[in-house]
N, C-alpha and C positions, 0 to 999 in steps of 0.2 A: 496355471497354478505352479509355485514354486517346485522344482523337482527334488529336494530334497525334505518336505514336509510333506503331511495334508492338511495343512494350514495355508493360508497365504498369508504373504510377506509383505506389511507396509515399510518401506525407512524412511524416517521423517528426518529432512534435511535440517538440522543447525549447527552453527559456528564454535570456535575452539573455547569463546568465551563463556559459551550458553552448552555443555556438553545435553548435556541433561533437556534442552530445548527451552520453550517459554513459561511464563508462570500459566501454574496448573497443565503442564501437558502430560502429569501420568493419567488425568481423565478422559487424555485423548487415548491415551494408549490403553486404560480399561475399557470405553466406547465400540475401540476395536476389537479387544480380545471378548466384550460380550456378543459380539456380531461373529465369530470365528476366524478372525486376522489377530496376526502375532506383527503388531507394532513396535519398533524400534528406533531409538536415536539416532545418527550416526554424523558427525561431521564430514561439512560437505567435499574438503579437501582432505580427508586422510587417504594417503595413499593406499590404505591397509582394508579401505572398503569397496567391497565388490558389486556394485550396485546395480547388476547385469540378474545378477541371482534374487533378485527383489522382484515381486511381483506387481510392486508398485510402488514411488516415491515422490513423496509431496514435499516441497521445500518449505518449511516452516517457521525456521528463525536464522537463518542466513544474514544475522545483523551487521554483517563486513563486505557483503558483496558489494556494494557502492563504494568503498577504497579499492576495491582486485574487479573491475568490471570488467575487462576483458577475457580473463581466466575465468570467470562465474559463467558468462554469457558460453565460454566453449565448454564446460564442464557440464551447464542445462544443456546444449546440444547433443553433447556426445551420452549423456544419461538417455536422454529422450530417443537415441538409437538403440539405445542396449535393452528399455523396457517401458512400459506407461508413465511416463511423468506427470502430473495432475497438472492441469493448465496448459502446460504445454511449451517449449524453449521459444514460442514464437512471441506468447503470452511475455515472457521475459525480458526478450528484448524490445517489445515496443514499450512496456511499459517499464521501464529502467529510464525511459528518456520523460522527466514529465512535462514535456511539449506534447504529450499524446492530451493534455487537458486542453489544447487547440484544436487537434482530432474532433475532440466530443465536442467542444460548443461550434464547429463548421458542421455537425452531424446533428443539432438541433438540442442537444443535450442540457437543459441549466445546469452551467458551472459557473463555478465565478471567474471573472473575468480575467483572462491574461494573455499576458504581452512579453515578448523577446526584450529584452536589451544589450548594446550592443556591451562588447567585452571593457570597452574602455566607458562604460557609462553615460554614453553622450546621451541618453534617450530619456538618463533621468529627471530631466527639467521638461519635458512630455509628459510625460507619467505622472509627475508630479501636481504640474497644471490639471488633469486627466482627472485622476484620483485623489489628492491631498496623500498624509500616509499612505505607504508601502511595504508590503510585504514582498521583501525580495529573499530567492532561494536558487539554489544550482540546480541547472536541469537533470543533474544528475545525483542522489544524495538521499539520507533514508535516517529517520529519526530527528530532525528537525537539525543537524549538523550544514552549519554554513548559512541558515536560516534568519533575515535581523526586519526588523522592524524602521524602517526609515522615514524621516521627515523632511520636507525640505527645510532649508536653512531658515527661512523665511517664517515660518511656521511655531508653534507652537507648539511643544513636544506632547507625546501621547502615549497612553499608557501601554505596557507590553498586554499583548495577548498570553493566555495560558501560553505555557512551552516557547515561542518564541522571545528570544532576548530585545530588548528593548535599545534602540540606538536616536533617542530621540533628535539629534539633529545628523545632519548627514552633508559632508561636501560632495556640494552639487558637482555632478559628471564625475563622481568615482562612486569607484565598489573595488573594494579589497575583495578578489578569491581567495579562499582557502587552497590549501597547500595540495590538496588532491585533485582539485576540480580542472579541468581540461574542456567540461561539454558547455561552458555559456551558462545564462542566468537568465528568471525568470520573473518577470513583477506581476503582484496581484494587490487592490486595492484591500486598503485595512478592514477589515469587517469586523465593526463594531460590537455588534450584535454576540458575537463570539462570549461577553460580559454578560447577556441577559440571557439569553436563551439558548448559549455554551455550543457545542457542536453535536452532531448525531452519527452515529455510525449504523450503517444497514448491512447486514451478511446474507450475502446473497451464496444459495447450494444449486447449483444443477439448474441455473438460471433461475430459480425461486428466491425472491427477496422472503427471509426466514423470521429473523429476528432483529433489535435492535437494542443498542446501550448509547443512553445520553451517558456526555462527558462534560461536564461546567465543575465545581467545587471536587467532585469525584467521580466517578463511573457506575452507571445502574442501567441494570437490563430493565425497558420499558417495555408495553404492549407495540408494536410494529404498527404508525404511522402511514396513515394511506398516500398523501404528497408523499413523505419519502421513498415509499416503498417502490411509488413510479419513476420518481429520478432514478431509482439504482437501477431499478430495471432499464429504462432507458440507455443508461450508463456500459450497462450490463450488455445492450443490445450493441450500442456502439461499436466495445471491444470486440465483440462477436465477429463485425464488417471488417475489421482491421488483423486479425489473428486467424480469421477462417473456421472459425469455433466455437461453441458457448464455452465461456470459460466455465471448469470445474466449482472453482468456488472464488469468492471475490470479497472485499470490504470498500464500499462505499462512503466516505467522510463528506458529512456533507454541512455546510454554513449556510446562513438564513440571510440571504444578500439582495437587499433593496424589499426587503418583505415576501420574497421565495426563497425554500430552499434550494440548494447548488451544492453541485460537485465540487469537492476541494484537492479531493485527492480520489482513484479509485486504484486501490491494492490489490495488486491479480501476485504478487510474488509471495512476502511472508508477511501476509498481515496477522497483526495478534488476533485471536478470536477472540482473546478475554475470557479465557476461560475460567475464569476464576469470578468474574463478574456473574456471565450468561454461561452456565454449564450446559444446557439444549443445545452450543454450537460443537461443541466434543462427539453428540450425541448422531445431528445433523453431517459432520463429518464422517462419523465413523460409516453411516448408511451409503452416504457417497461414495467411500473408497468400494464399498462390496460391491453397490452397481458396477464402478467403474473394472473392477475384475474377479466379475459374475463370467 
């Protein structure tokens, strides 16, 4: 317990842009003050926070740490010495690299399917043959930044998916990177389906897949899906093998590829919970942190 209360202390990690954290996080922060935790904001890099004295710190909207990854990855380390970090700095850095979606499909996991390319593009006339459109993105990068939708030349263009930008034809054997990227690029075939029956997300607490919010036209908390709910676990189990841990809590994106749903992404760092969709994730949260420093 924090030595200067009889309260314990959560600080919820976000960025200089988001002081205040994600949408709806003062329900994260009443969740915890109904449970007996005095949650607090605090940006991840102010010099001015002492986050030694925290009884606990969960990184929450850290929407910059993929341009400062070196500084983020030592900053979760050296936190994660001074007192509980949720997830955990290991959870951080494997999953900052999202080449760990090759991790889960060599570990049986349905994801959808991906492929390295090399930095100068020669691979994307493979790929292309492979899959038709492509979704290519940086293995390193966090809010759909550096994200394009590619067709080969050859091809006939196709329409953008939600959130990602649309580049319907593409000269074969390049890929312009973005000006931050350094870690390589990854291709995934176009998943159509993304139009009809949009994507799902699973939030997974304390290795419990809990709740769920479809996202297609807009975001709604549904009843939790039985396929999905075993992919995330699954997913959930994976990371586990890889980090030495159930992770704390997790978000599972998942896409309906080839007629199963797939992992598209799995968020062990600052996934939104959407609290403002699904408020039971505030709720689900808050219960976590008390276990976690019971």
């Amino acid at each position: 317990m924090n030595r200067n209360t009889a309260r314990p202390v959560l600080l919820l990690a976000t960025w200089r842009g988001r002081p205040g954290g994600e949408n709806g996080g003062d329900r994260l922060v009443h969740a915890c003050a109904e449970l007996g935790v005095d949650a607090h904001w605090a940006v991840w890099d102010d010099p001015g926070v002492d986050w030694s004295r925290a009884d606990a710190v969960a990184i929450r909207s850290t929407w910059d740490y993929h341009e400062r990854l070196p500084e983020f990855l030592e900053w979760a380390h050296r936190t994660a010495a001074d007192t509980r970090l949720l997830n955990g700095a290991e959870a951080v850095a494997w999953s900052a690299d999202k080449a760990y979606l090759l991790d889960l499909a060599r570990a049986g996991v349905p994801a959808v399917p991906t492929t390295e390319l090399h930095r100068d593009g020669t691979r994307l006339a493979e790929v292309f043959t492979r899959w038709g459109p492509v979704v290519v993105k940086p293995r390193v990068g966090a809010g759909g930044c550096g994200v394009a939708l590619l067709a080969d030349p050859g091809q006939d263009g196709v329409p953008a998916a939600p959130g990602v930008p649309a580049a319907p034809r593409a000269n074969k054997g390049t890929v312009e990177a973005p000006a931050y990227d350094d870690g390589g690029w990854l291709a995934q075939p176009y998943v159509g389906s993304i139009h009809s029956l949009g994507e799902s997300s699973v939030f997974v607490f304390a290795g419990v897949p809990s709740t769920q919010v479809d996202k297609a036209a807009s975001r709604r908390a549904v009843a939790l899906g039985d396929e999905r709910a075993e992919v995330a676990l699954a997913a959930v189990g994976a990371a586990e093998d890889h980090i030495g841990r159930v992770p704390d809590y997790a978000r599972v994106d998942l896409l309906n590829w080839e007629g199963r749903w797939c992992v598209s992404e799995l968020e062990l760092i600052e996934p939104s919970l959407y609290l403002d969709v699904e408020p039971l994730n505030a709720r689900y949260f808050a219960a976590l942190v008390c276990n976690c420093i019971a």
